[in-house]
C-alpha positions as CSV (number, residue, x, y, z in Angstrom):
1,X,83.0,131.4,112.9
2,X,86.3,130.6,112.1
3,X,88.8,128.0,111.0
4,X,91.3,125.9,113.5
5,X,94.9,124.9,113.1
6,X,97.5,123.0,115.3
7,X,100.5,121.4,115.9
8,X,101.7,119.7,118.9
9,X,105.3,117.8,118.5
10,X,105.4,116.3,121.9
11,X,108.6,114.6,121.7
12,X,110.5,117.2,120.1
13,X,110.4,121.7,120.0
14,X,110.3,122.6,116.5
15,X,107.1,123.6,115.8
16,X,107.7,126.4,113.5
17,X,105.9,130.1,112.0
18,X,106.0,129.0,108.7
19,X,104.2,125.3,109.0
20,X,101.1,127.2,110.7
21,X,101.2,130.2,107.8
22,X,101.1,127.2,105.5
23,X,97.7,125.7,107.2
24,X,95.7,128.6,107.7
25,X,96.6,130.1,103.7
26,X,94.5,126.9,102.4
27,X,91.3,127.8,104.6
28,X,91.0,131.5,104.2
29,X,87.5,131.3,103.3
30,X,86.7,129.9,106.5
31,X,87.9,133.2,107.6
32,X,89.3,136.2,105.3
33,X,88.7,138.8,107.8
34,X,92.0,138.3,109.7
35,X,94.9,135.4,110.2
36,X,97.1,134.9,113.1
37,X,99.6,132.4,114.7
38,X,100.9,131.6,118.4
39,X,103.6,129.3,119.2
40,X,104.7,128.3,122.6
41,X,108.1,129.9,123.8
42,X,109.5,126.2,124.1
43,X,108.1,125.3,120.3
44,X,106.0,122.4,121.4
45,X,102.6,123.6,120.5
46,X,101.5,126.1,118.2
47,X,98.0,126.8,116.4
48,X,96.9,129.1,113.8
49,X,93.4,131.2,113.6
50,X,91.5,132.4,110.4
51,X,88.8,135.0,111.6
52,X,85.3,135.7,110.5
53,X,84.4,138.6,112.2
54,X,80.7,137.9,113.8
55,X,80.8,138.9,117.6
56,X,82.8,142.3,119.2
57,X,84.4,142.9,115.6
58,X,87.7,144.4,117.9
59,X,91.4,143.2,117.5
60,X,90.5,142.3,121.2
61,X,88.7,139.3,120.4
62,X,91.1,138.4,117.9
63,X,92.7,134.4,118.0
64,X,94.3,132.5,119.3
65,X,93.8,134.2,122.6
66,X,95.6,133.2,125.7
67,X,93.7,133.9,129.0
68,X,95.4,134.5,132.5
69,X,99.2,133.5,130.6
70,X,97.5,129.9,131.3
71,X,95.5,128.8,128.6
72,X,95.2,129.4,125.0
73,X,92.6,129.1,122.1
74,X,92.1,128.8,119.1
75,X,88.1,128.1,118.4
76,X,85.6,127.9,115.4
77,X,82.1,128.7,116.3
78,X,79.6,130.4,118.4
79,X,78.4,129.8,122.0
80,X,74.9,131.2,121.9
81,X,74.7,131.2,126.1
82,X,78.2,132.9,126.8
83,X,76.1,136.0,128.4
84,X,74.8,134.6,131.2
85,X,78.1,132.2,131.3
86,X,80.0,135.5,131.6
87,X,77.8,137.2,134.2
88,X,78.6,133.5,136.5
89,X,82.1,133.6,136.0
90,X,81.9,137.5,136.6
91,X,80.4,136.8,139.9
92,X,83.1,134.2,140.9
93,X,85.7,137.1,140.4
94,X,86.9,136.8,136.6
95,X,87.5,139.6,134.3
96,X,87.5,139.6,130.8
97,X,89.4,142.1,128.1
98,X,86.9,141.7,125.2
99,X,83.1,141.0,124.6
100,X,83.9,137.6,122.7
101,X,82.6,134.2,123.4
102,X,85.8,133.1,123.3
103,X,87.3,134.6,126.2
104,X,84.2,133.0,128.0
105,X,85.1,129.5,126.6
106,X,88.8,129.7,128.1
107,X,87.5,131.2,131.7
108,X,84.9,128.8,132.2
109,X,87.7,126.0,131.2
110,X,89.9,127.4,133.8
111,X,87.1,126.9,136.1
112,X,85.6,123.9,135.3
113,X,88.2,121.8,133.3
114,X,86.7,119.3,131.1
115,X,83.1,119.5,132.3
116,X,82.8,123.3,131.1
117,X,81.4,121.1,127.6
118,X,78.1,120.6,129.9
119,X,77.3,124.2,130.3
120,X,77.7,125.1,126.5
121,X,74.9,126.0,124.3
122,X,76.1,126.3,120.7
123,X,78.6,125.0,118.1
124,X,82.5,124.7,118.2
125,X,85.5,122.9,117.8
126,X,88.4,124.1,119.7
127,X,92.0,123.1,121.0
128,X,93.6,124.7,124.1
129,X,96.7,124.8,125.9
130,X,96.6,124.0,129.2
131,X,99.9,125.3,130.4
132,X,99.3,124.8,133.9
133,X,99.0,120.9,133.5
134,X,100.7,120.7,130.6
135,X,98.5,119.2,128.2
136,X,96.0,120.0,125.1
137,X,92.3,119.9,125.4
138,X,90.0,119.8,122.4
139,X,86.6,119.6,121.8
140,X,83.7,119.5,119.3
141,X,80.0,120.4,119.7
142,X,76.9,117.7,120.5
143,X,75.6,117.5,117.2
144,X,79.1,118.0,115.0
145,X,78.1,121.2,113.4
146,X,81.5,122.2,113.5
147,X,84.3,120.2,112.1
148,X,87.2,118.9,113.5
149,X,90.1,117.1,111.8
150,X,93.5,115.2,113.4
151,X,96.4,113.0,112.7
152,X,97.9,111.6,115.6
153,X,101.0,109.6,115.2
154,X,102.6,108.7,118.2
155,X,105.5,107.0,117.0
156,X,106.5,110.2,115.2
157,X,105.4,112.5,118.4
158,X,103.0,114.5,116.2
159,X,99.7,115.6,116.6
160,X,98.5,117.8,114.0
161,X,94.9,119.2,113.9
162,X,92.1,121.0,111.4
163,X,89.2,122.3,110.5
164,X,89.4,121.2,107.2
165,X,91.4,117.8,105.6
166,X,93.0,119.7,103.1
167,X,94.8,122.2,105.9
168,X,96.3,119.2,107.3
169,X,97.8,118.1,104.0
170,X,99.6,121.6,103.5
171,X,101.0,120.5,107.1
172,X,104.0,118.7,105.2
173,X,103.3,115.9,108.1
174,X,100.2,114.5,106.6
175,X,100.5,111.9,103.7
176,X,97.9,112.3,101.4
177,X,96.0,108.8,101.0
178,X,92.4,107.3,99.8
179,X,90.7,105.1,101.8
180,X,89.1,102.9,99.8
181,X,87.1,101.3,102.5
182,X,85.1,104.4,102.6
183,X,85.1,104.9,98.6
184,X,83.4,100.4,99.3
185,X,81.0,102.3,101.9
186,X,79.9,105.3,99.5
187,X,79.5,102.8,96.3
188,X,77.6,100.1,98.0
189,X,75.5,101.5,100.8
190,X,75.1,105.8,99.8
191,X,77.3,106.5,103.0
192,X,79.9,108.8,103.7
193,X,80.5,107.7,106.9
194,X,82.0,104.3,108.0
195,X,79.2,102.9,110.5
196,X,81.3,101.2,112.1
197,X,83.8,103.7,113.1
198,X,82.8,107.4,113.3
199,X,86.2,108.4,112.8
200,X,86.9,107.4,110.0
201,X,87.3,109.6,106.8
202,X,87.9,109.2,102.7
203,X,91.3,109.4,103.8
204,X,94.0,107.0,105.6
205,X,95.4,108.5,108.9
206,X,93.2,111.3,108.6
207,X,90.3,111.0,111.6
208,X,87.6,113.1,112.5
209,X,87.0,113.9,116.6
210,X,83.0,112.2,116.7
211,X,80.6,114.6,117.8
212,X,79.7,115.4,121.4
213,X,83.2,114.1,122.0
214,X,86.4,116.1,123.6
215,X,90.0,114.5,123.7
216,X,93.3,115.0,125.6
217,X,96.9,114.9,125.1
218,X,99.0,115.0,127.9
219,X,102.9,115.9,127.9
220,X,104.0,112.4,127.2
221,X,101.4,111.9,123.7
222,X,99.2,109.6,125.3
223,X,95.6,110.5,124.0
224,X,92.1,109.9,126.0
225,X,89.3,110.6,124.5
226,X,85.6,110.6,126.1
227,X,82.1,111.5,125.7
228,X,80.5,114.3,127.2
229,X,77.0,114.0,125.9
230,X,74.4,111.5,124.5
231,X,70.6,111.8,123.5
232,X,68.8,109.2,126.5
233,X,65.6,107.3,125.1
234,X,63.6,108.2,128.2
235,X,59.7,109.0,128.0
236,X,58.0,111.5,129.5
237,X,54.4,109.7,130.2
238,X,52.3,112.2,131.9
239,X,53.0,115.1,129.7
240,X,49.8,117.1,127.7
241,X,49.7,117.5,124.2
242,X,49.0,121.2,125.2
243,X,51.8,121.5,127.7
244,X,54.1,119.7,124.9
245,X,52.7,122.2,122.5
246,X,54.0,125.2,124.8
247,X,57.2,124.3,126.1
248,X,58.5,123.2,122.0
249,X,57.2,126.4,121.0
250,X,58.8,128.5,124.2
251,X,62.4,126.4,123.1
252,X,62.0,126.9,120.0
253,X,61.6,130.7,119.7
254,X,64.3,131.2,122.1
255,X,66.9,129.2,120.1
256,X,66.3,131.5,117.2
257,X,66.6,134.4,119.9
258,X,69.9,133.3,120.8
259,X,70.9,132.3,117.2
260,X,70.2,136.0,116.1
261,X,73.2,137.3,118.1
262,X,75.7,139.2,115.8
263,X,76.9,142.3,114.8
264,X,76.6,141.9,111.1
265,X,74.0,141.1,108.3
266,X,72.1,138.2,108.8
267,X,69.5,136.5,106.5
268,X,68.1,132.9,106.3
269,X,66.8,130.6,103.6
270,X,63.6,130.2,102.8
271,X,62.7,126.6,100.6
272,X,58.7,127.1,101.6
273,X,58.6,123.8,103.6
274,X,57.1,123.7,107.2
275,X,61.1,124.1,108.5
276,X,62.4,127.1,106.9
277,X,58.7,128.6,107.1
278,X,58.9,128.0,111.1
279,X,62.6,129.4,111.3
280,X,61.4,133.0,109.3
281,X,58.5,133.3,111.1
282,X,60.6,133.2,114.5
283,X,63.1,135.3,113.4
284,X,60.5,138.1,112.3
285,X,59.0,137.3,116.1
286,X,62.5,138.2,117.2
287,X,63.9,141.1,114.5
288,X,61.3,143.6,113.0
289,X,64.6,145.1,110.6
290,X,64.8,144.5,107.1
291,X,65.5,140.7,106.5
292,X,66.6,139.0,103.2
293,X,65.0,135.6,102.7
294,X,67.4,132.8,100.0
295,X,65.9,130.7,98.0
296,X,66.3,128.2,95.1
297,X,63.9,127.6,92.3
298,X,63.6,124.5,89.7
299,X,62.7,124.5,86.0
300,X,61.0,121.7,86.5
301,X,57.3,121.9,88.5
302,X,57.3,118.6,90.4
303,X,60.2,120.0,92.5
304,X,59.8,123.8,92.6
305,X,58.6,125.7,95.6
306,X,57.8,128.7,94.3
307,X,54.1,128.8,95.4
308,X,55.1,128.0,99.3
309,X,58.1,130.5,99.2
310,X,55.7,133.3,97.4
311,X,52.7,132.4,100.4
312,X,55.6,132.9,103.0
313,X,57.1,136.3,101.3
314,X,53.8,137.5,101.5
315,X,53.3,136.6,105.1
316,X,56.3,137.7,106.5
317,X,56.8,140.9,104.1
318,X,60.4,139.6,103.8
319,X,63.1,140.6,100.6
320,X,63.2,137.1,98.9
321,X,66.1,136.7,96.9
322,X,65.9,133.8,94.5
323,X,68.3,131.6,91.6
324,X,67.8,128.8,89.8
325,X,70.4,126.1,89.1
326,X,70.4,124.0,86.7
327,X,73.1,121.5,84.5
328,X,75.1,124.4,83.7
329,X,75.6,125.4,87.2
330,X,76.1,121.8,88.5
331,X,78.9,121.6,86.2
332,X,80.3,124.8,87.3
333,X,80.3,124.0,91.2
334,X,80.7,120.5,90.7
335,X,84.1,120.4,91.5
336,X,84.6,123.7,93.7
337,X,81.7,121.8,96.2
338,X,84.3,118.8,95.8
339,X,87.4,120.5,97.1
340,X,85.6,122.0,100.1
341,X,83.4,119.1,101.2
342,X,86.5,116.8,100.8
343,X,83.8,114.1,100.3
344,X,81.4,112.9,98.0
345,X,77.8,112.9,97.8
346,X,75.0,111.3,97.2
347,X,72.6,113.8,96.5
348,X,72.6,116.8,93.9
349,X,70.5,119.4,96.2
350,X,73.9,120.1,98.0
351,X,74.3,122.0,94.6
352,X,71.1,124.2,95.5
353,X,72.1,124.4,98.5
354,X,75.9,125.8,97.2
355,X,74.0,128.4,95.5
356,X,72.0,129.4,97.8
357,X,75.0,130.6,99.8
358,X,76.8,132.2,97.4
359,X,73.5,133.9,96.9
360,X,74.0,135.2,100.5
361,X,77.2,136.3,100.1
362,X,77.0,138.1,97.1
363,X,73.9,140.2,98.9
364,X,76.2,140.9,102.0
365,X,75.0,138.6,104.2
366,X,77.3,136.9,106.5
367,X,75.3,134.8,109.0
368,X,72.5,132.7,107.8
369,X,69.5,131.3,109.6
370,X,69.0,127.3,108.5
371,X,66.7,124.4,109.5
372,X,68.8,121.4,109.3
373,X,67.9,119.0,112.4
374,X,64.6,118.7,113.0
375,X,63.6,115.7,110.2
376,X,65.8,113.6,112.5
377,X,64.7,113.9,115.7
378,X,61.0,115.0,115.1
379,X,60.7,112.1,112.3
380,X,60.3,113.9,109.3
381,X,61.4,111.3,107.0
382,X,58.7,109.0,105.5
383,X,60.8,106.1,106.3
384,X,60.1,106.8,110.0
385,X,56.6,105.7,109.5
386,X,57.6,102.1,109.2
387,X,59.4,102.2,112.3
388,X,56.4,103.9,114.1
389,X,53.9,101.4,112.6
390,X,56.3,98.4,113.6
391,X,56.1,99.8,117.7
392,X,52.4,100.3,117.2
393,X,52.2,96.6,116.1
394,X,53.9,95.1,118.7
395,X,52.5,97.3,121.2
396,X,48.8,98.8,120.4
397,X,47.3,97.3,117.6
398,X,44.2,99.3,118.2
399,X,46.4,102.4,117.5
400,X,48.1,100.7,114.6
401,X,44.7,100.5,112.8
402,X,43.6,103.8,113.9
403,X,46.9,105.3,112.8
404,X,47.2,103.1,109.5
405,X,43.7,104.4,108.7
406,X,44.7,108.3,109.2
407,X,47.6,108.3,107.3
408,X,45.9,106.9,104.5
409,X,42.9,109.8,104.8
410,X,45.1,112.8,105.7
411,X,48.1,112.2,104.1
412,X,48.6,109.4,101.8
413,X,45.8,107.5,100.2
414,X,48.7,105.2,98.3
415,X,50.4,104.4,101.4
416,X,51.4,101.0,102.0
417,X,53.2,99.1,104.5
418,X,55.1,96.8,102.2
419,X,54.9,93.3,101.8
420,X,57.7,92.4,104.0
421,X,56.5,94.4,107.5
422,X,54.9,91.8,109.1
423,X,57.8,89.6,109.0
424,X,60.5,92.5,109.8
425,X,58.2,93.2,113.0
426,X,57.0,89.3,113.9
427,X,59.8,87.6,113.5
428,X,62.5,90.7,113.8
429,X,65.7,88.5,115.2
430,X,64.9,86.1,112.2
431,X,64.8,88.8,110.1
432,X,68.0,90.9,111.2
433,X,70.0,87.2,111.2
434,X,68.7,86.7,107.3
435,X,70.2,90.3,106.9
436,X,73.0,89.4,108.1
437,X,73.4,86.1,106.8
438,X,72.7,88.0,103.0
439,X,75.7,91.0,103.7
440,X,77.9,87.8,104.8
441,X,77.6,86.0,101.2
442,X,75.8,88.0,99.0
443,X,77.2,91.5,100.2
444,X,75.5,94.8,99.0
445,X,72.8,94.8,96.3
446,X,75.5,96.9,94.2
447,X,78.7,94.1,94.8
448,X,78.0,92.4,91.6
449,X,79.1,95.4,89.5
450,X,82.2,95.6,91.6
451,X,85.5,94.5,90.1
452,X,86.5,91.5,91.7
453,X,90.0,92.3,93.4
454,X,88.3,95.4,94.9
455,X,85.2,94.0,96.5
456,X,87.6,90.8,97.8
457,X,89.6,93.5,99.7
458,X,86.7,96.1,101.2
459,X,83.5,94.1,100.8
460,X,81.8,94.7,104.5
461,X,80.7,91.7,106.0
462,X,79.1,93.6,108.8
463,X,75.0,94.9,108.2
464,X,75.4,98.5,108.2
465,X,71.6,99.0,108.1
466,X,69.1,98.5,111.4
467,X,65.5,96.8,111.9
468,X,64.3,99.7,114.0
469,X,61.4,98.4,116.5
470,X,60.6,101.6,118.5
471,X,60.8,104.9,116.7
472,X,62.9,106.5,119.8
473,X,65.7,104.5,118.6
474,X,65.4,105.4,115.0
475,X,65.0,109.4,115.8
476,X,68.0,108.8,118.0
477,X,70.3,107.2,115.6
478,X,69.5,109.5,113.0
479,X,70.6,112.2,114.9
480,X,73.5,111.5,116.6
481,X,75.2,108.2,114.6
482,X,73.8,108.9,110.6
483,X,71.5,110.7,108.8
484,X,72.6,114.3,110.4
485,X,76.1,113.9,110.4
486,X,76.4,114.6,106.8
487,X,73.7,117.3,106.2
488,X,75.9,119.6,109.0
489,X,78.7,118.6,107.2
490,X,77.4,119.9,103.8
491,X,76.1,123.1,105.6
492,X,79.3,123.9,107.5
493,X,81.7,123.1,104.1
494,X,79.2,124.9,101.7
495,X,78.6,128.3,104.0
496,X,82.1,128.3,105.1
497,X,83.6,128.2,101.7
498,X,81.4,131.6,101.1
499,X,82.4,132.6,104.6
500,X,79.4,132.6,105.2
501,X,78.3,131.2,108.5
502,X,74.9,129.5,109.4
503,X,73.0,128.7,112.4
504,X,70.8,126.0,113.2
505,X,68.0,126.9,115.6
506,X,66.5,123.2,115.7
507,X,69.9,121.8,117.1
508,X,69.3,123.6,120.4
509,X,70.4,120.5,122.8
510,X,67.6,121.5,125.3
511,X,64.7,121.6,122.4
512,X,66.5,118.6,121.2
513,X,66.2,116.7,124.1
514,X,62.8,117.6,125.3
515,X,61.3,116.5,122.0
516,X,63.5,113.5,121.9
517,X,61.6,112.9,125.7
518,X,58.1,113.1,124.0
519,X,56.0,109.8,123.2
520,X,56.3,108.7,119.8
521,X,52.5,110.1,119.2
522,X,53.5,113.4,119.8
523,X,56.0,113.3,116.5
524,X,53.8,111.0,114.4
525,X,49.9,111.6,114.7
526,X,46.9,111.3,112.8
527,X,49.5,110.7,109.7
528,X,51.5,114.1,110.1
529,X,54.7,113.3,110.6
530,X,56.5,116.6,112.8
531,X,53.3,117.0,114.6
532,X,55.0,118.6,117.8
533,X,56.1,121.6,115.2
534,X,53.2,121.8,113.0
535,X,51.3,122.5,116.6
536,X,53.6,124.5,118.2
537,X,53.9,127.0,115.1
538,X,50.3,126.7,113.1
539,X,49.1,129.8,114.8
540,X,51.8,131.9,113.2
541,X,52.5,129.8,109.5
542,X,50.0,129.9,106.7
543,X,47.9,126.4,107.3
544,X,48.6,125.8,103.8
545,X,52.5,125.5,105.0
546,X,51.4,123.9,108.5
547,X,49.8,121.3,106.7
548,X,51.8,120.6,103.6
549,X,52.3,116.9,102.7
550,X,54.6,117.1,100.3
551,X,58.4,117.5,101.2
552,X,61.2,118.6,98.6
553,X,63.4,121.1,100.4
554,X,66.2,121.9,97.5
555,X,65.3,119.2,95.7
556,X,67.6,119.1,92.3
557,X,66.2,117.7,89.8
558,X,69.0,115.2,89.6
559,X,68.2,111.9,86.6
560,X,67.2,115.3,84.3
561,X,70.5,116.7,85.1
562,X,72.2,113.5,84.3
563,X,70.4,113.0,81.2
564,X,71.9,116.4,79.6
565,X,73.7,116.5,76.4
566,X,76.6,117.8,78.4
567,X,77.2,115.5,81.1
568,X,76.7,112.1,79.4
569,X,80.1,112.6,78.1
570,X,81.3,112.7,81.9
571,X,79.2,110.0,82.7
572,X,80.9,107.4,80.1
573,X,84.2,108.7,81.2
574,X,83.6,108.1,84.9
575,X,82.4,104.6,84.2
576,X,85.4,103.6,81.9
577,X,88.2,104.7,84.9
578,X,86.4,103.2,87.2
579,X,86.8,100.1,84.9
580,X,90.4,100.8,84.5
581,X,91.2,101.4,88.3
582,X,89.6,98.0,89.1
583,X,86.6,99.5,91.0
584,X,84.1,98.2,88.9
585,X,83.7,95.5,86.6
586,X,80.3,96.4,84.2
587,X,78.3,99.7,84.3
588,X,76.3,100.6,87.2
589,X,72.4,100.9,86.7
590,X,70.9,104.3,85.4
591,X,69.8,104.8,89.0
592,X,73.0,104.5,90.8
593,X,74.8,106.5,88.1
594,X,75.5,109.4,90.3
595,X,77.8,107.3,92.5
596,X,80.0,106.5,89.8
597,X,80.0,110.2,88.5
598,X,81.0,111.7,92.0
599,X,83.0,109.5,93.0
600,X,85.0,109.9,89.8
601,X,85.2,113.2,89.8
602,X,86.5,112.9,93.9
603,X,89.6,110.4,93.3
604,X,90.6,111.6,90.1
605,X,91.4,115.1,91.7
C-alpha cells in the first residue's frame, strides 16, 4: 500500500528530480516507510513512490521498480492472487529478484499487455513505462478501492498523475480550481460524484481514472482509455439455495484468506453488525494468533453497539479495543478528514470511522480487515426493498403478497410501501418523464435556498436519481456507478492518512459476481435483506448477530452533534459566507444543515 506519482511531458525532456520530490513530500502518510524517484535517461517520464512496507519488507521490492530494462512501476495496492500468477509466469520462463506483487504486476504486463487487468485479483492503481513501445499504461482496480488522480493537457504536452489531488497541486503544473458544478451536485442531491461524468472531481482539470478502467498514452500524447471490466445482470435459474449457500460461503472465506497475506500486524474493526461480525469470524477461521478487534462507541443508546460488539468479543475471544467520539472530537478531525478526503461529505460516521483508524495505528496495527461492499451488491440497504417489491409486482404478485407479509412479521411490523409505489411501478415511464419534467423547471427540492446567479449557472437539468424496476439493476448501480464509490473513497483517504492500510474481503470480484448472478430471492427473502450471508455464515455468528434487524454501522450521532454549544457558532458562520459568496440566498433547513457546514469548511480552506 503505497502512494503514486508521475509526470510524462511528451512534447518536451525536462521532467526534473525536484518536481517528483515535491509530489511525493505531500503524501508521506500514504507511505513513511521509504520514498524514491526514477526518471527516464531522456527526461520524458518520471514517477515518484512513497512505500508502506506490507509484503517482502526488503529494499528489493522497493519502487518504482523497472523489470527486464523494459518496463517500470510505480503501484499502490495489493494483488491478493500474485502467488499462483508468479508460479504461471515462472513456468513460462520468468524470473523474479524479490517476493513482491509488484514484480508480478510488471511480468505478467510484459506478457499479456493490457489484458493482464483480467487475471488480477486485488486492488491497485498503477502507471508503467512501456519502453519497448514507447508509451505509459495505467490502471485502477474493478471496484476503485484505490485512487487514481490526472491532469492531462495536451496542448501543454503534460500529463501529470496522483494518488491524491493535493500531490498534483505541489506539481507546479496543476492550477488549483473549485468546481462548482460539483459543490451544485453536493448541495442539491447529497453527491460527491457528478452522475453524469465519473470523472469528474471538486476540482477543474483535475479527473479521476473511473474504476475498472485502464488508459494509455502513447509517444505523441494521444490518450485511449477503455474498460476492462463490468458487473453482467445475468441469472443463474437453476441454482439451490443450499448450493448458493456453499459456494458464497467457500468465496467468502477464501477472500479473507487471501486478504490476510502480510508480514506485519493486522487487525480489523469490529461495529457488531452482521458484516464486521462475518469478516472476524473468518479471519479467526483463517489466523488462531492474537488479533485486535476496533471499535467505536456512542453516548447516546439508540446508535451504540456495544451489546453486539461485547456478544462478538466473547465469541471470538478477540482483544477489542474501543473510543468514543463525540463533538469535541468531530471538531478536532473535522478539518484534518477534510484535507485528506479532498471532498466533502455527507455523513458524520466518516468521523468514527477516522478514529477508528487512528485507533489502529496508535496499537501498531498496520493492515486492517473492513466490510465495505457487501450492502451494495447483496441489498443491504432498506431502500432496496422498494425496488424488490416493484419487480415482485410486475412480475409475481403472489410473491409480492407473500413477501409484503414477511417483512412486516419478521422484520418490520411499521413497514410501508408508500403512497406513491403503485404509480412509480404502474405507470413507471409516466412517472420517470414527471421526474424529469420536475428537475427541468423546478430543479432540486433544495434550489429554492440557492442564490439566484449560482443556481442559473450549475442547476442540473438532467434527473440524477433512477426508478429502479428489477433489483439486479439497483445492486448493480450501486456498486459500480454510486453508492460504493464514495464509501472506498472514505476508507482508502481515512486509513491511508494513518498509513494504515485496509482490505475489503467482500470486494472479491469472483464473490462479487457470483452473488450478483443469484436471483433476487436469494438477497431479499422472507424480509431479511443479505439473506445469501446471513445463510452462508449463521453456523459460525451468534443468531442474535445473524438475525439482527437493526443496522447502524458507525453511526454518529450527527443533529446532537450539531446542536452543541460549540458548533452552532460554526454553523451561523457557514450559513452567512455562503450568503456572501452567492451560494445561497436564505438558510438551509435544520436538516440539511450539515451540507452547508461541510461544504463551508471545504472551500474556505
Amino acid at each position: 500500500m503505497c502512494g503514486i506519482a508521475g509526470f510524462y511531458k511528451f512534447y518536451s525532456n525536462d521532467v526534473e528530480e525536484s518536481d517528483l520530490h515535491k509530489m511525493v513530500s505531500i503524501q508521506t502518510h500514504r507511505g513513511p516507510d521509504d520514498s524514491k524517484t526514477w526518471i527516464h535517461p531522456e527526461k520524458k517520464i518520471g514517477f515518484g513512490h512513497n512505500r508502506l512496507r506490507i509484503i517482502d519488507l526488503s529494499l528489493a521490492a522497493s519502487q518504482p521498480m523497472t523489470y527486464e530494462g523494459l518496463y517500470t512501476i510505480t503501484y499502490n495496492g495489493e494483488l491478493y492472487n500474485y502467488k499462483p500468477l508468479k508460479e504461471k509466469l515462472q513456468q513460462k520462463g520468468y524470473k523474479f529478484n524479490s517476493q513482491s506483487d509488484t514484480e508480478v504486476i510488471l511480468a505478467m504486463y510484459a506478457e499479456y499487455g493490457v489484458e493482464c487487468l483480467q487475471q488480477f485479483d486485488g486492488m491497485f492503481a498503477f502507471g508503467i513505462w512501456d519502453e519497448k513501445n514507447q508509451r505509459l499504461f495505467c490502471a485502477r482496480d474493478r471496484f476503485g478501492e484505490k485512487p487514481f488522480h490526472y491532469y492531462y493537457s495536451a496542448p501543454q504536452g503534460n500529463f501529470v498523475f496522483a494518488s491524491e489531488i493535493k500531490t498534483l497541486f505541489a506539481s507546479n503544473i496543476v492550477p488549483k480550481e473549485f468546481n462548482f458544478r460539483m459543490v451544485y451536485h453536493f448541495m442539491a442531491n447529497e453527491m460527491a460524484e457528478n452522475p453524469f461524468n465519473f470523472e469528474e472531481t471538486f476540482y477543474e482539470n483535475v479527473s479521476r481514472l473511473e474504476a475498472a478502467h485502464y488508459l494509455i498514452i502513447d509517444g505523441t500524447g494521444r490518450l485511449q482509455k477503455g474498460r476492462y471490466w463490468e458487473l453482467k445482470n445475468t441469472t443463474n435459474t437453476t441454482i439451490s439455495e443450499k448450493d448458493a449457500v456453499e459456494q458464497f460461503r467457500e468465496l467468502f472465506l477464501d477472500s479473507v484468506k487471501t486478504r490476510l497475506q502480510a508480514d506485519v500486524p493486522f487487525g480489523t474493526s469490529l461495529s457488531g453488525g452482521l458484516d464486521s461480525s462475518s469478516i472476524l469470524c473468518a479471519t479467526r477461521e483463517h489466523y488462531k494468533g492474537p488479533l485486535k478487534a476496533f471499535s467505536a462507541r456512542f453516548k447516546d443508546p439508540s446508535l451504540d453497539e456495544g451489546k453486539y460488539i461485547k456478544m462478538m468479543v466473547d465469541h471470538t475471544q478477540v482483544e477489542n479495543i474501543q473510543i468514543t467520539p463525540d463533538e469535541d472530537s468531530f471538531l478536532d478531525a473535522v478539518e484534518k478528514i477534510l484535507y485528506y478526503q479532498e471532498e466533502p461529505f455527507s455523513s458524520a460516521s466518516i468521523v468514527a470511522q477516522w478514529e477508528v483508524m487512528k485507533l489502529a495505528a496508535d496499537n501498531g496495527v498496520k493492515v486492517l480487515i473492513d466490510g465495505q461492499g457487501s450492502d451494495e451488491y447483496l441489498a443491504g440497504y432498506t431502500h432496496f426493498y422498494n425496488t424488490y417489491f416493484k419487480e415482485l409486482f410486475l412480475h409475481d404478485k403472489n410473491k409480492f403478497h407473500q413477501e409484503l407479509r414477511a417483512l412486516k412479521q419478521n422484520v418490520n411490523p411499521s413497514f410501508s410501501l408508500g403512497s406513491s409505489f403503485y404509480f412509480q411501478t404502474i405507470f413507471s415511464n409516466t412517472f420517470k418523464s414527471l421526474q424529469q419534467f420536475k428537475t427541468t423547471t423546478l430543479g432540486s427540492e433544495k434550489d429554492k435556498f440557492f442564490h439566484f446567479d449560482f443556481l442559473h449557472q450549475y442547476q442540473e437539468r438532467q434527473n440524477p436519481f433512477h426508478n429502479f424496476l428489477s433489483l439486479k439493476e439497483a445492486t448493480n448501480s450501486f456498486t459500480t456507478e454510486y453508492g460504493l464509490h464514495k464509501l472506498l473513497r472514505f476508507a482508502d483517504r481515512s486509513s491511508m492518512a494513518h498509513s494504515i492500510e485496509v482490505r475489503l474481503p467482500f470486494l472479491n470480484h469472483n464473490l462479487v459476481e457470483f452473488a450478483h448472478s443469484l436471483p433476487p430471492e436469494f438477497l431479499i427473502h422472507d424480509g431479511w435483506t443479505k439473506y445469501i450471508l446471513r445463510k452462508s455464515m449463521e453456523s459460525y455468528l451468534p443468531k442474535e448477530i445473524t438475525w439482527r434487524k437493526d443496522k447502524l454501522g458507525f453511526q454518529a450521532p450527527q443533529i446532537d452533534w450539531l446542536k452543541s454549544p460549540t458548533i452552532k457558532p460554526i454553523m451561523s458562520e457557514a450559513t452567512q459566507w455562503m450568503k456572501t459568496h452567492h451560494i445561497l440566498n436564505k438558510s438551509y433547513k435544520k436538516e440539511y444543515s450539515w451540507l452547508v457546514l461541510i461544504m463551508y469548511l471545504f472551500l474556505r480552506k
